[in-house]
C-alpha positions in Angstrom: -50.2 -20.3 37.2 -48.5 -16.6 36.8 -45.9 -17.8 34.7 -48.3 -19.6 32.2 -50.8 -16.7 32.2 -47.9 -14.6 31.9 -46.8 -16.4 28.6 -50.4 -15.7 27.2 -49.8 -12.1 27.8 -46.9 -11.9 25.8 -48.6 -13.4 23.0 -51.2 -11.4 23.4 -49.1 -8.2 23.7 -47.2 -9.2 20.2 -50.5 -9.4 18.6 -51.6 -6.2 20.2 -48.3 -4.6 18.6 -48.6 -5.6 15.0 -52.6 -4.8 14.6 -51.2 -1.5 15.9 -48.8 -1.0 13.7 -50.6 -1.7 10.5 -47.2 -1.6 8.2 -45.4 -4.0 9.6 -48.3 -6.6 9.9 -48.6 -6.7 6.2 -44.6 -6.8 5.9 -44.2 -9.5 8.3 -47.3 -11.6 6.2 -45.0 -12.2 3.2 -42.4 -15.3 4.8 -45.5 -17.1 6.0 -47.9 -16.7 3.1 -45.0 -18.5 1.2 -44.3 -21.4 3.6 -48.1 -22.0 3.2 -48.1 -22.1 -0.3 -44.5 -24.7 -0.1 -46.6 -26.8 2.9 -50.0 -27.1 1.1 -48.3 -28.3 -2.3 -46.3 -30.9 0.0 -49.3 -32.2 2.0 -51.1 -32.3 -1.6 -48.6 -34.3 -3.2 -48.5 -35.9 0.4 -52.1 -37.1 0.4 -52.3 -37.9 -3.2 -49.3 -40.8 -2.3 -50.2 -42.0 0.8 -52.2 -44.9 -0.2 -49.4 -46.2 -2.7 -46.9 -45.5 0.2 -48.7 -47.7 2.2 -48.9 -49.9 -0.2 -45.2 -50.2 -0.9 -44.2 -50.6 2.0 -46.5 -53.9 3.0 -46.1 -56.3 0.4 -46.3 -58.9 2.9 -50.1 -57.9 3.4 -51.0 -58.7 -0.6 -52.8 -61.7 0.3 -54.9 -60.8 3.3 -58.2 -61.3 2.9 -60.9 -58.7 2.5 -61.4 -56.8 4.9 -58.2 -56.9 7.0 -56.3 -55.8 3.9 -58.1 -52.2 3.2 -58.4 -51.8 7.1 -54.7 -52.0 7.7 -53.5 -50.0 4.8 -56.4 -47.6 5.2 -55.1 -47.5 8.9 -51.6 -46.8 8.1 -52.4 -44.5 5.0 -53.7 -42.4 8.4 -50.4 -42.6 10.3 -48.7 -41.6 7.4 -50.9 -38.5 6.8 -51.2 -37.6 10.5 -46.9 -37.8 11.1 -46.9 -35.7 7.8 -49.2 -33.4 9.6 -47.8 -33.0 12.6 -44.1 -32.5 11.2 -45.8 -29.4 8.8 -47.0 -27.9 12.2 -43.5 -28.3 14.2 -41.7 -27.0 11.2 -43.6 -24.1 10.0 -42.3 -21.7 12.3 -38.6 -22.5 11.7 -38.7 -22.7 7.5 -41.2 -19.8 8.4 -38.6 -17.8 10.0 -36.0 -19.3 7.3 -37.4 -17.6 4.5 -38.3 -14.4 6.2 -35.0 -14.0 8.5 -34.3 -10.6 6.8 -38.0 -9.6 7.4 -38.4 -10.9 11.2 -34.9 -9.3 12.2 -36.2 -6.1 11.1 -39.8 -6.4 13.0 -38.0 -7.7 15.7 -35.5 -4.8 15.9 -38.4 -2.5 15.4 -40.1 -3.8 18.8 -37.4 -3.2 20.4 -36.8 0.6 19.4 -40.5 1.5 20.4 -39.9 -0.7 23.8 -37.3 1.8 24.2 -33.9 0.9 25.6 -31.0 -0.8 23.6 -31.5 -2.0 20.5 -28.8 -4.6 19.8 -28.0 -5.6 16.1 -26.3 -9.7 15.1 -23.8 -7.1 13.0 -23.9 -10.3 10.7 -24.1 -10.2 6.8 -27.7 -11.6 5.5 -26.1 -14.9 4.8 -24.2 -15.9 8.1 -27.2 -15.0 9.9 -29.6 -17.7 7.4 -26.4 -19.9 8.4 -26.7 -19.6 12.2 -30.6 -19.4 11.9 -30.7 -22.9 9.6 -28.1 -24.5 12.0 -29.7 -24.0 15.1 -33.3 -25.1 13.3 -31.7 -28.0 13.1 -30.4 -29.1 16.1 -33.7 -27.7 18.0 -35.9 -29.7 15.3 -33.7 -33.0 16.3 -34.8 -32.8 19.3 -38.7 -32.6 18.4 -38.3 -35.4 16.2 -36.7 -37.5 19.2 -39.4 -36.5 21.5 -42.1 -37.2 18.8 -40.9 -40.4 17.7 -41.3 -41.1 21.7 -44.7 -39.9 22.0 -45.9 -41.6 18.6 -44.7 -44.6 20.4 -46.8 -44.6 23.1 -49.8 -43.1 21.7 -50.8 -47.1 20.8 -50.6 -47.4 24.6 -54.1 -47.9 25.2 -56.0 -45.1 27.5 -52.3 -43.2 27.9 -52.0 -42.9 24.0 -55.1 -40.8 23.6 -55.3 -39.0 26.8 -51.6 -37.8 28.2 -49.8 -38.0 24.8 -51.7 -35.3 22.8 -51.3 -33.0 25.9 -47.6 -33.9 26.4 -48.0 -33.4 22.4 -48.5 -29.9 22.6 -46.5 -29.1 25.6 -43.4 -30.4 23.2 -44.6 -28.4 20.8 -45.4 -25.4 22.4 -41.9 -25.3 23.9 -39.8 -25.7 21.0 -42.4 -23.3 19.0 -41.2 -20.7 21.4 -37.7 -21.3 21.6 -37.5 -20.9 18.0 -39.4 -17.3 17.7 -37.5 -16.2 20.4 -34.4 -17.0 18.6 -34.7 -13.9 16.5 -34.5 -12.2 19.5 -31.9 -13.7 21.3 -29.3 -14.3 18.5 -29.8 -10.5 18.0 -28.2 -10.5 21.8 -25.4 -12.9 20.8 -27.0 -15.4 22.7 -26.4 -18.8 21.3 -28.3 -22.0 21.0 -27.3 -23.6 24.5 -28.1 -20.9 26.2 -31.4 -20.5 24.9 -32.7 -23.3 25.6 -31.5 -23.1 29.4 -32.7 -19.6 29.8 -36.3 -21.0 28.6 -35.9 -23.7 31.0 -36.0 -21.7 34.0 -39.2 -20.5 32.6 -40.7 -23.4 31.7 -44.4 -22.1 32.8 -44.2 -19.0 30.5 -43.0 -20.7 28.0 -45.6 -23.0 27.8 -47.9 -20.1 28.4 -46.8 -18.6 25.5 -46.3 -21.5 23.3 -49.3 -24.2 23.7 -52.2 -21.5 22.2 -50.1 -20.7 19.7 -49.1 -24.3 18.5 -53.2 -25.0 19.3 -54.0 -21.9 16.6 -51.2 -22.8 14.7 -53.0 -25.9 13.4 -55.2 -24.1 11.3 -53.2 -22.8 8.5 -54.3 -19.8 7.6 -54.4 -18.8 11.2 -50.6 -19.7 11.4 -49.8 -17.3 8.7 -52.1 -14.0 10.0 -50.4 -15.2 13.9 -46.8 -15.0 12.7 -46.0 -11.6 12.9 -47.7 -11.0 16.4 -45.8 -14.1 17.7 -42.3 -12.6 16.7 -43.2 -9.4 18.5 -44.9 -11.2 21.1 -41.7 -13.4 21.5 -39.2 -10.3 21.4 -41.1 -8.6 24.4 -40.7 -11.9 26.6 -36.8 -12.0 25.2 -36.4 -8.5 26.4 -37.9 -9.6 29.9 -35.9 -12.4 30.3 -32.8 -10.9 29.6 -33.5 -8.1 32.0 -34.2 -5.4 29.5 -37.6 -4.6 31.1 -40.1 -5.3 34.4 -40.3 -8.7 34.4 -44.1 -8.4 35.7 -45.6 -7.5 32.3 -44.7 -7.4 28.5 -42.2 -4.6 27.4 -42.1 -3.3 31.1 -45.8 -1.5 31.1 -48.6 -2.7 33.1 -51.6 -4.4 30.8 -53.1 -1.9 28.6 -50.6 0.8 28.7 -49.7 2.2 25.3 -46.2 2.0 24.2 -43.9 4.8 23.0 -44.1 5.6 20.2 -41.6 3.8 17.9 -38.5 5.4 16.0 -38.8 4.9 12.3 -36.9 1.6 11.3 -33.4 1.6 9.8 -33.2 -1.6 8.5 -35.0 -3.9 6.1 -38.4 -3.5 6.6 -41.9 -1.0 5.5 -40.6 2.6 4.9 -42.0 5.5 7.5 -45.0 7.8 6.8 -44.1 11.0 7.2 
């Protein structure tokens, strides 16, 4: 229970951090408010086909009688929609973080400096970075889709399927969220893919912490967007911890509440300082 309340407090620190830094809330805004408008066209042009999908794909159903024909297609018209939905949700954060690699490094960098400490830099140009970040999207998003698939199997389990799966849902969810926002982080560090995931493994509790409210707020759109730039930060404080930067008893090494140093001006990509 320390670990998962931990997690929350990380998320809750990264959100604290970016509504206190007002500049780089608004900068880190831009990736996501882009992904939303890629991911609402798809799930328009999604919902508008559905019903011919369906269609096309049971031919064998043309002479059912009424109303076993609607029912079925109306049922799978659903499925359709519903795996669309929940593959917008697991892959927002990574095309998310796609898009706005050159604008998360920098926010990431930045919480860093004003945690105090080292600061480490990938030292990659822009484009081997998108490289490494696209690459390792993909590998972590083969997994979700194995686990899915799995757990959209057994959600027609009676009882099991609509009880167990949607929390086992989420925990899924919520892990591989996390892993993939702390990957900013954590490539930053030269820290690849492997041992990622097995340093989040031997967390497993904060990760979920961390992960599961935000996958939970993350299906609300809108929400995802506004939530993005507190989750990086949030995500880079728990990197820092886990790699030993800082205490590991709360975010960025302070105890709840404390404020943080004050921040050296960014170097990098990112808002300009106010003199």
């Amino acid at each position: 229970m320390r670990d998962l309340a931990g997690g929350f407090r990380y998320l809750l620190a990264g959100q604290r951090w970016v509504f206190g830094h007002g500049r780089w809330l608004g900068f880190g805004l831009l990736p996501g408010l882009v992904s939303l408008v890629l991911y609402a066209a798809a799930m328009v042009g999604l919902y508008s086909g559905a019903d011919d999908l369906a269609a096309w794909a049971t031919p064998f159903a043309e002479d059912w009688s009424s109303p076993w024909l609607g029912l079925f297609r109306g049922f799978l018209t659903g499925v359709v929609f519903g795996l669309g939905l929940f593959l917008a949700v697991i892959t927002f954060t990574a095309v998310t973080l796609l898009i706005g690699q050159p604008f998360y490094e920098s926010l990431s960098e930045q919480v860093d400096r004003s945690e105090g400490g080292e600061v480490p830099e990938s030292g990659l140009p822009l484009w081997r970075e998108l490289w490494v970040s696209a690459r390792d999207s993909v590998r972590v998003l083969g997994r979700v889709l194995l686990y899915g698939l799995l757990l959209f199997a057994l959600g027609f389990v009676p009882v099991i399927g609509q009880t167990v799966v949607p929390f086992l849902g989420f925990c899924v969810s919520g892990y591989f969220l996390t892993q993939e926002l702390t990957a900013v982080a954590l490539q930053r560090r030269k820290v690849e893919l492997a041992e990622r995931l097995e340093l989040l493994r031997s967390r497993r509790m904060m990760v979920l912490g961390f992960g599961v409210p935000l996958v939970l707020a993350f299906v609300v759109p809108l929400v995802a967007v506004f939530l993005m730039p507190g989750a990086v930060a949030g995500a880079t404080l728990m990197a820092r911890d886990l790699m030993g930067g800082a205490g590991a008893d709360a975010p960025g090494g302070r105890a709840a509440g404390e404020p943080a140093a004050p921040a050296a001006p960014a170097t990098g990509f990112g808002p300009p300082p106010v003199y």
